[in-house]
N, C-alpha and C positions, 0 to 999 in steps of 0.2 A: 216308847219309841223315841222320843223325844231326848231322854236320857242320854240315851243309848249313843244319839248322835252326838249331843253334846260332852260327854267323855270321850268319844272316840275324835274330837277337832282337839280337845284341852291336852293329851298326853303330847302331841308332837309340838305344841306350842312350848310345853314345860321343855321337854329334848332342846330344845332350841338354844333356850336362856340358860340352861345349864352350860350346852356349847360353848356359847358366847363368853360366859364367863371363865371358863376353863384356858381361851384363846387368851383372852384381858391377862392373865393369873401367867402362862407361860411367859408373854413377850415383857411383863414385865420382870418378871426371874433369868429373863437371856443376857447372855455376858455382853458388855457395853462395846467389847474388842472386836465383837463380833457383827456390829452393824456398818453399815456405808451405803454410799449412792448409788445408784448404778447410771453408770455414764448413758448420755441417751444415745439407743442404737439404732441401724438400718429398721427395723422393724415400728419403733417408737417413732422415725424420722415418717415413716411412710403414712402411720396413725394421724398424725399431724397435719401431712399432705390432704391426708383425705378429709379430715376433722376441718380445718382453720384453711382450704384453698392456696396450701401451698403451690406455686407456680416453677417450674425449673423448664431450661432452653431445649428445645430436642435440637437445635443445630449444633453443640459445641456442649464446653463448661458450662456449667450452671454459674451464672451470673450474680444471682439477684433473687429476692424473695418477693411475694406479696403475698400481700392478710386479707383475711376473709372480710368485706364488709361488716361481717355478724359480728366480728368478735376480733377487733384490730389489735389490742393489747397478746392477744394469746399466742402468737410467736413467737417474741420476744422472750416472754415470761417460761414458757413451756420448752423453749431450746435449752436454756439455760437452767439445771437441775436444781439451784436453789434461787432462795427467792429474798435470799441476804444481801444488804448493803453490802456486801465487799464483791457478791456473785454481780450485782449491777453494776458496779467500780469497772470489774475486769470488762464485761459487755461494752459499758461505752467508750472504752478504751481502746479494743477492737476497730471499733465502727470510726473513731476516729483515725486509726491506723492506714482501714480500708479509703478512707476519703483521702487522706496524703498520700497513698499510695498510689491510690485513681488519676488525683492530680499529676501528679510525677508521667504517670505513663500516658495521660492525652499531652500533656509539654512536650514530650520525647516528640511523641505522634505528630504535632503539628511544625516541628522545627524539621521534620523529615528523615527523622533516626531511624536507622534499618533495625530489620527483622529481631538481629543478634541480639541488638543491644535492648530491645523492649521487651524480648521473649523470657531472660529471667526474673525482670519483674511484677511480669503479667503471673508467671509461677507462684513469685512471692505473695501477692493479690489473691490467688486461687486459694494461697495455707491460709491467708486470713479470713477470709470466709469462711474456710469449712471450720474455724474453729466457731461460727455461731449455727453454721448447718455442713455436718459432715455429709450428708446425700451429694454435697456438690462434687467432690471429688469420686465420685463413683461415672461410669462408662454413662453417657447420656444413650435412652431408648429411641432409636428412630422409629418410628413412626410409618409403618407400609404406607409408600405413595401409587396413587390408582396412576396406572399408566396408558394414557387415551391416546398415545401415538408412538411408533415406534423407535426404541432405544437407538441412538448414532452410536452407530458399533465402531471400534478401531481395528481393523483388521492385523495382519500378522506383522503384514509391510509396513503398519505403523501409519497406514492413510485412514481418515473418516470417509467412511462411504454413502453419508450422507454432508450433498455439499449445502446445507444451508445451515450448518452448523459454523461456530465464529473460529473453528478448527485452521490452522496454517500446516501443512504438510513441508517437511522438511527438505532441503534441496537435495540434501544426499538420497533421500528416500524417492522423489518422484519429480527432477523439475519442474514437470510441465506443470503437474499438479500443484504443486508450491506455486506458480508464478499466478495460473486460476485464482489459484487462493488468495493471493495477493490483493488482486484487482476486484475481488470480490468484497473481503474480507474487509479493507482500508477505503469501499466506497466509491471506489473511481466508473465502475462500469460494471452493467448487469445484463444479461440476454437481455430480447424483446421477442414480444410475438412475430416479428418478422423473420424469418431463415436467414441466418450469418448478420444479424446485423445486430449491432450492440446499441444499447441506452448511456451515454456519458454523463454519470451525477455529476451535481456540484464539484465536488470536489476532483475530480479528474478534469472535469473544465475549467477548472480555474486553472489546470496546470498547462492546459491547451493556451490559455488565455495567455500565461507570462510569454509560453514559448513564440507566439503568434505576435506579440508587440515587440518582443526585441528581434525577433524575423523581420517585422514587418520595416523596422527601423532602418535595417540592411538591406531591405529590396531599394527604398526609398533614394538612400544614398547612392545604390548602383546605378538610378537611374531610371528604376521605372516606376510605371505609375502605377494605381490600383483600378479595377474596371470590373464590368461582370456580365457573360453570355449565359445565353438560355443552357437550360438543363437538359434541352432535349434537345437532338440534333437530329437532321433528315437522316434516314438509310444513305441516299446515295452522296452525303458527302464523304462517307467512312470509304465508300467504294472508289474514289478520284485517287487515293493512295496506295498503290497494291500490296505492298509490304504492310502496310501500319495496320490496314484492315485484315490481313492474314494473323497479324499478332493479337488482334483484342477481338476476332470472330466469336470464339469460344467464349468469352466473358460477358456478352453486351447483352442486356436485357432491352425487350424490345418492346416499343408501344406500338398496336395494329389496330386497336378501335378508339374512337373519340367519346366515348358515350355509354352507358348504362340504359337497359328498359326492364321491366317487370317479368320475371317469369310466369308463361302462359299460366302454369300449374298453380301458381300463386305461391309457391315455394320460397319466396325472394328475388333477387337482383340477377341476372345475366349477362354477357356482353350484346347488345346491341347488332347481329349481322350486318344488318344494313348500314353500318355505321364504322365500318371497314376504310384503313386512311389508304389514300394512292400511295404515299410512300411514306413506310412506318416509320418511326422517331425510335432513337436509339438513347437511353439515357445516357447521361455521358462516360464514356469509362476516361477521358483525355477528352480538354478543347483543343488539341492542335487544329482540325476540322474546320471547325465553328470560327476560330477567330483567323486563320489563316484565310478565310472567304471574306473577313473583316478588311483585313488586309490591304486587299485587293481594292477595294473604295477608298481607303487610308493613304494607299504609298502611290505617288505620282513621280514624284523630283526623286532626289539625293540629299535634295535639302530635308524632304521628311524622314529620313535615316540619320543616326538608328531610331530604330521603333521600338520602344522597349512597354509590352504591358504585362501586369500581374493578377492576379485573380485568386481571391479565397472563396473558396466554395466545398462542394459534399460533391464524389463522385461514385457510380458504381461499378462493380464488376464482380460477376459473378462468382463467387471457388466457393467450391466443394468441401472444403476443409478449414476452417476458420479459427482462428483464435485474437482475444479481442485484444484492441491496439496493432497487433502485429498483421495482422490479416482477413477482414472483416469483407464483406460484399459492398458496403455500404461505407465512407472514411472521409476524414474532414483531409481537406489539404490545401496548398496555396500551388499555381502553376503560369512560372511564369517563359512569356514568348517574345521574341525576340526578331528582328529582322535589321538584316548590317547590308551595306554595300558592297563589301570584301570578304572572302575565303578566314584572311587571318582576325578581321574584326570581330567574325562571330564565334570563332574559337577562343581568342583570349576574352569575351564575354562568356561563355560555357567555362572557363577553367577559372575565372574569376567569382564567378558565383558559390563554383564547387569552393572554394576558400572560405567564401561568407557560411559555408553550410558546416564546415569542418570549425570557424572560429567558434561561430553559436555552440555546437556540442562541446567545445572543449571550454570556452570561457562562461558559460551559462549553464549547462549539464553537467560539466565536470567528467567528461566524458571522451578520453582522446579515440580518435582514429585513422585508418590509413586510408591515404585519398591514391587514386588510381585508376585508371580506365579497361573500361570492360571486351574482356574477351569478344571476338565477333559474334559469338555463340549467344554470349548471354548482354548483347543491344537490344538497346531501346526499338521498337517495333519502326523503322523509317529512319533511322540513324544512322550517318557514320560514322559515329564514334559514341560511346556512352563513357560519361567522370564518373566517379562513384567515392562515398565514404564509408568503410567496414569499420562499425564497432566488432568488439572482442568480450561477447558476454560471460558472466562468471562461470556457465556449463562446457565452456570453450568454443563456443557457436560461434558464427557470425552473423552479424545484423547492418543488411545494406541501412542506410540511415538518412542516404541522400540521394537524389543523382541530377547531373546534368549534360544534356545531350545537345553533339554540334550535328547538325541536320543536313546542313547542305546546302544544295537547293530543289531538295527532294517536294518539299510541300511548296514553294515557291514557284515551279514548274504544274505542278500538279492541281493549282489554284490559279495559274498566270497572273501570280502576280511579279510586275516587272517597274521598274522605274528609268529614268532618263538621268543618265549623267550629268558632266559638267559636260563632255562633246556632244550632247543632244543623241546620243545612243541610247538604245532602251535594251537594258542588264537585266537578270534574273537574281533576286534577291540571295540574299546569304542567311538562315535561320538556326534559333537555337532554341531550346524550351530545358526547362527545369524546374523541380517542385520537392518538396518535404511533408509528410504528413504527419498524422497522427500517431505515425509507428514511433516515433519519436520520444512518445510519453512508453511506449514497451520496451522501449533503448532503456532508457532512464531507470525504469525497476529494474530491470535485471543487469546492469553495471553497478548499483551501491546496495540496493536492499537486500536482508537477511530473513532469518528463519523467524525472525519477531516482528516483520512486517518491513512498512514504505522507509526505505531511508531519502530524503531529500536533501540537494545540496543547496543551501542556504540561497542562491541565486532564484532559482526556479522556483521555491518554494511558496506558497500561496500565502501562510504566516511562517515567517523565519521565527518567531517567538509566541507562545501558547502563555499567558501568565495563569495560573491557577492560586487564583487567595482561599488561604484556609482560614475560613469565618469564625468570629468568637462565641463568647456562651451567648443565645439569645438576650438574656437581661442585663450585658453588658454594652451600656449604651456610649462611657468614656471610650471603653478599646474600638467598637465598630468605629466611632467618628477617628478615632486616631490611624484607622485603618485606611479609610476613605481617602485622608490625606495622603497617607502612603500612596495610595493606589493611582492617584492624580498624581503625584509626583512621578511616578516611574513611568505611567502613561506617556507624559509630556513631556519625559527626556528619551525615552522612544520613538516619540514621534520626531521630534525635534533632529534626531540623528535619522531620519529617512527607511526607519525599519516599519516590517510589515506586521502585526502583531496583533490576536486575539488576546480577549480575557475568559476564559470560562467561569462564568459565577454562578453556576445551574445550581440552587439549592436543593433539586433531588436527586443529585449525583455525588457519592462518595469521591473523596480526594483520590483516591488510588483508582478508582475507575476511571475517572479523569485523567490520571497519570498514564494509565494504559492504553486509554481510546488516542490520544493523539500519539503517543510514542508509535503506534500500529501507524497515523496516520503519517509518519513522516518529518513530522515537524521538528526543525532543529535543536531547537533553545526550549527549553522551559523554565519558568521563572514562576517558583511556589514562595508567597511571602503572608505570612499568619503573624498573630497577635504578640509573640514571642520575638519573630522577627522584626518586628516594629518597633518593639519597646528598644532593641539595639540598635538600628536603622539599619537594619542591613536584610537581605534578602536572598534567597538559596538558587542556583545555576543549575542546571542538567542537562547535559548536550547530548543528542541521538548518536553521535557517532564523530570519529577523530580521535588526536588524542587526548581531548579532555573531557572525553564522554563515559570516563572510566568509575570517576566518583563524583560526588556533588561538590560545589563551591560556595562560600560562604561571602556575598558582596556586599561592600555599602550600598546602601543605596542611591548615594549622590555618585557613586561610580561605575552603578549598571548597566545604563545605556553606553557609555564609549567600551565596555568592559566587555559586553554584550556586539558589538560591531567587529571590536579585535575578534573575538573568539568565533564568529562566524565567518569571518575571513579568514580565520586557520584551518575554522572546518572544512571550509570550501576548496581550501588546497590541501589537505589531507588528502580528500575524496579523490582529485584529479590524481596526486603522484598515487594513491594506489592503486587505481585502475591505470598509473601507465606503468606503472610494475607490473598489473597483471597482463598487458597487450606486450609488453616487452619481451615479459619470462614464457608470455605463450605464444609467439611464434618460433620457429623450429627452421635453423638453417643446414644446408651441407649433411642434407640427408636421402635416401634413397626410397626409392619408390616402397617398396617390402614393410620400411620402416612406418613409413606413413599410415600403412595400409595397418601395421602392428597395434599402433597409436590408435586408432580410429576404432578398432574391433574392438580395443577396450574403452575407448568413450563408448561405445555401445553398451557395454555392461556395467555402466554406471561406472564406471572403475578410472574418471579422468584424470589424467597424471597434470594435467597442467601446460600440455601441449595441445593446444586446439589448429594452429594457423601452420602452414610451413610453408616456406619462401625458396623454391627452389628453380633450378634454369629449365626452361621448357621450349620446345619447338611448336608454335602454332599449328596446331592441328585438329579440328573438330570433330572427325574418328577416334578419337584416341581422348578427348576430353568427356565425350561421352562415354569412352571406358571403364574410365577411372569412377566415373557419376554410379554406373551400374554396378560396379565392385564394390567401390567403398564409401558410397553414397558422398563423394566428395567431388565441389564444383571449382571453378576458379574464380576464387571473389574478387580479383583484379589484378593488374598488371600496376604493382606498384609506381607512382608516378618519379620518385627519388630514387628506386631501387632504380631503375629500368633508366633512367638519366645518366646515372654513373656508370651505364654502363657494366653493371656487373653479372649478365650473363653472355659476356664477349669473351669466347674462347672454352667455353666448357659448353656437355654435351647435357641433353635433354633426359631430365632422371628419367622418363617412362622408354622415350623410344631409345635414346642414345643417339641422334643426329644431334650435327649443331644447334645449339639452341637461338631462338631468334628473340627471349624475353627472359625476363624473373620475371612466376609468374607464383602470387598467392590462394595456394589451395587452403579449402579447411568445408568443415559442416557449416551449414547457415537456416536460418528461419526463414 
């Protein structure tokens, strides 16, 4: 049995060695023309991967290799088919190829070379890699990502319908939604848990901040002072005025308890019954009220005229319809009140302020507009007369932006308050009030800013200059310090020339996101200066907008700051003549009512030609002004105060009715 087996394991052993020998005996009899390497292929690439932990990017090209701890040499060795002195010659000839090629393209990168010019060498880089792993040139495999919340779709209209994506909506596509976006997007303000009332970040408040100092500058010089009444005002002072309280009835949120107690049920907090006020407090929508009973303790003589005080504060009022800056419940603003001895002293006080309000937006915003007085229809609640200044926004809107009101002696009667001349007669005062808010920051985006976010004009702006330094290699500690000194120097002739200027030095922020996040935020100037820069002294420009915001600029550095001052002063005047190119090309004269009405149907349909405003002779009539409102959803933003001086609707007739006309008066949409 034994045999048996052992014969029967010996014969396939023999078979074997025979084989074997027979193999030996062929390959050495094969013709010598007939041998070669075979180049290593997708499948031997893959062996390797799996074998020696090759590593490749699932975001883009394949990069870069790594070796398996186990076995670090076997990359190298194994890409490369032989294992000859001249097969390593060519290898590390390669890899040195790859490293002066790398260099080349982070130098490009850091001196701020566009896309064009890096993109065929980044190509070039990709062929020399794959000549030591061709896998890299192959399509990289994404990788399925589990997705825990739902996809931001872009719908057809080209809007993201989820708004907390960093998405900007186009202006042609959806203003409103562009402008949301805007305010959202760049930071400035965000809802809150309260109904209609906005949260203003940082950054929106700093811009509140510039506009409110150089306001405050120009109240100062007019005259008056700064001061500040309670938040809550009685019911029945709103009631002493019949007009004023008819006007802000509908707006005024009202306090009727003093006090909170515990719900029986133990459910929480309730209002307190018993704890009912005699006469409820009205938060403020207007202190004309409050400080006009002030007043009345204040003014005795004539020698205490004029009276001029001012007030920054938060007012409310309630609307239905919100939009933040432009229309909120809740709004920062300054208001200020006024009491003269004479009819003419409080009017050329009311038209002189409106001046300060029109200077500010044109020399600080960059922002011109037409100053004029308002229709009877659309006064100030107790007024008779309302100033007003209409910006001209890039949708062809209008945007009141200012106003000031000559009163009378409507609130002066109405508060008794009177004073004593020089004959020992006791007069009824003469009053005005006026104020600007926060709408002022929604003036400001939608006159310069575009589809790529805030543009700001260099005045207003919170930094007129962003510097981003592009940092050297870690273990270069000669270029960091040579950086350093750069950076103190441009600092200090920055400062030195009175500009307002960050540095972002975030080392976990890439340069280009850097470049992106303030370009959204507005900022005018950016000054990027890296290692490369340094070694020539000079430093690279990029302005948000004007006309030298088209390419970058290459500066000295000893010429940055005064370099840096000019070109934000041009920017500043760019901004202003384009937007009075556009208030200019969009009003509309010596046209007819049909016309109007033509114009308006297609700003309806997105489809604005560039005629937003039209300036035509009108006969006061407020039947007929409400007409036009319900037709063509168009109001009269004001009775131009230069048109309507010159006289130039004397003798022509009224485009709606055809009577005489008794003004020019400026129709158009408004916010």
């Amino acid at each position: 049995m034994a045999a048996i087996i052992g014969n029967s394991l010996l014969v396939p052993r023999r078979l074997v060695l025979i084989a074997m020998a027979v193999s030996v005996l062929l390959f050495v009899l094969r013709p010598v023309s007939s041998f070669s390497f075979r180049p290593v292929g997708r499948s031997y690439a893959a062996a390797i991967t799996q074998s020696n932990g090759l590593r490749r990017s699932t975001r883009g090209h394949a990069v870069g290799v790594s070796i398996s701890r186990r076995d670090p040499d076997a990359m190298p060795s194994r890409l490369f088919s032989s294992s000859t002195d001249s097969n390593k010659e060519t290898k590390a000839s390669v890899e040195e190829q790859i490293k002066v090629k790398g260099d080349e393209i982070r130098a490009l990168k850091e001196s701020g070379a566009d896309k064009s010019t890096v993109a065929p060498l980044i190509d070039e880089l990709l062929a020399l890699k794959a000549k030591l792993d061709p896998s890299i040139l192959e399509p990289p495999k994404k990788a399925p990502k589990a997705q825990t919340q739902p996809k931001k779709q872009q719908n057809q209209s080209g809007k993201r319908e989820n708004d907390d994506s960093d998405f900007i909506t186009a202006r042609e596509v959806d203003y409103s939604k562009w402008y949301n976006d805007i305010v959202r997007v760049t930071g400035l303000a965000e809802t809150s848990p309260v109904r209609g009332c906005m949260v203003i970040k940082p950054w929106g408040m700093s811009l509140w901040d510039r506009v409110r100092t150089e306001l405050d500058a120009k109240i100062q010089a007019h005259g008056a002072e700064n001061a500040y009444f309670p938040l809550l005002i009685p019911q029945s002072f709103l009631s002493k005025e019949a007009e004023h309280v008819d006007g802000f009835a509908k707006e005024c949120a009202v306090v009727t308890h003093h006090r909170l107690t515990t719900n029986p049920d133990g459910s929480g907090l309730m209002v307190d019954p018993e704890a009912a006020l005699e006469d409820p407090l009205i938060v403020r929508p207007t202190s004309e009220t409050m400080i006009w009973y002030m007043f009345r303790k204040w003014i005795v003589s004539h020698r205490d005229l004029p009276l001029k005080i001012n007030q920054w504060a938060n007012v409310m009022r309630w609307e239905m319809r919100t939009r933040p800056f432009l229309r909120t419940s809740e709004f920062l603003w300054q208001e200020g009140h006024t009491a003269h001895a004479t009819r003419d002293g409080a009017i050329a006080d009311a038209q002189a302020m409106l001046d300060n309000y029109a200077t500010l937006c044109e020399d600080l915003l960059a922002m011109p507009v037409v100053r004029g007085v308002k229709s009877p229809s659309e006064r100030f609640a107790g007024a008779e007369d309302t100033y007003t200044i209409e910006a001209l926004m890039q949708n062809g809107w209008a945007l009141q932006s200012g106003t000031s009101h000559f009163l009378g002696q409507s609130f002066g009667k109405a508060f008794n308050v009177t004073f004593q001349d020089e004959n020992g007669t006791q007069q009824d005062v003469w009053g005005t009030s006026w104020g600007a808010s926060t709408r002022l920051i929604g003036a400001l985006i939608m006159t310069h800013s575009d589809d790529a976010g805030l543009v700001l004009p260099p005045k207003v702006a919170p930094a007129q200059v962003i510097i981003v330094p592009i940092p050297p290699k870690k273990d270069d500690a000669e270029t960091k310090q040579a950086m350093d000194i750069a950076m103190n120097q441009l600092t200090a002739s920055l400062k030195a020339e009175g500009l307002r200027f960050k540095v972002d030095d975030r080392d976990f922020v890439r340069s280009g996101a850097k470049f992106f996040e303030w370009e959204r935020k507005g900022v005018p100037l950016r000054i990027e200066i890296g290692p490369r820069d340094v070694r020539n002294n000079v430093c690279v420009f990029k302005y948000r907008a004007g006309e030298n915001a088209d390419e970058k600029q290459t500066i000295p550095l000893s010429e940055a700051a005064a370099s840096a001052t000019a070109g934000l002063k041009s920017m500043q005047q760019d901004l202003l003549e384009a937007a009075k190119a556009r208030l200019t090309n969009g009003i509309t004269t010596d046209t007819t009512y049909e016309e109007m009405r033509t114009f308006l149907e297609a700003d309806e349909a997105s489809e604005y030609s560039g005629k937003g405003l039209f300036l035509v002779p009108w006969k006061c009539d407020a039947e007929n002004e409400n007409k036009i409102k319900e037709e063509c959803k168009a109001t009269i933003r004001c009775y131009p105060l230069d048109a309507n001086k010159q006289g130039l609707h004397q003798g022509k007739k009224c485009f709606y009715s055809g009577h005489d006309a008794t003004h020019m008066a400026l129709f158009g949409r408004a916010f």
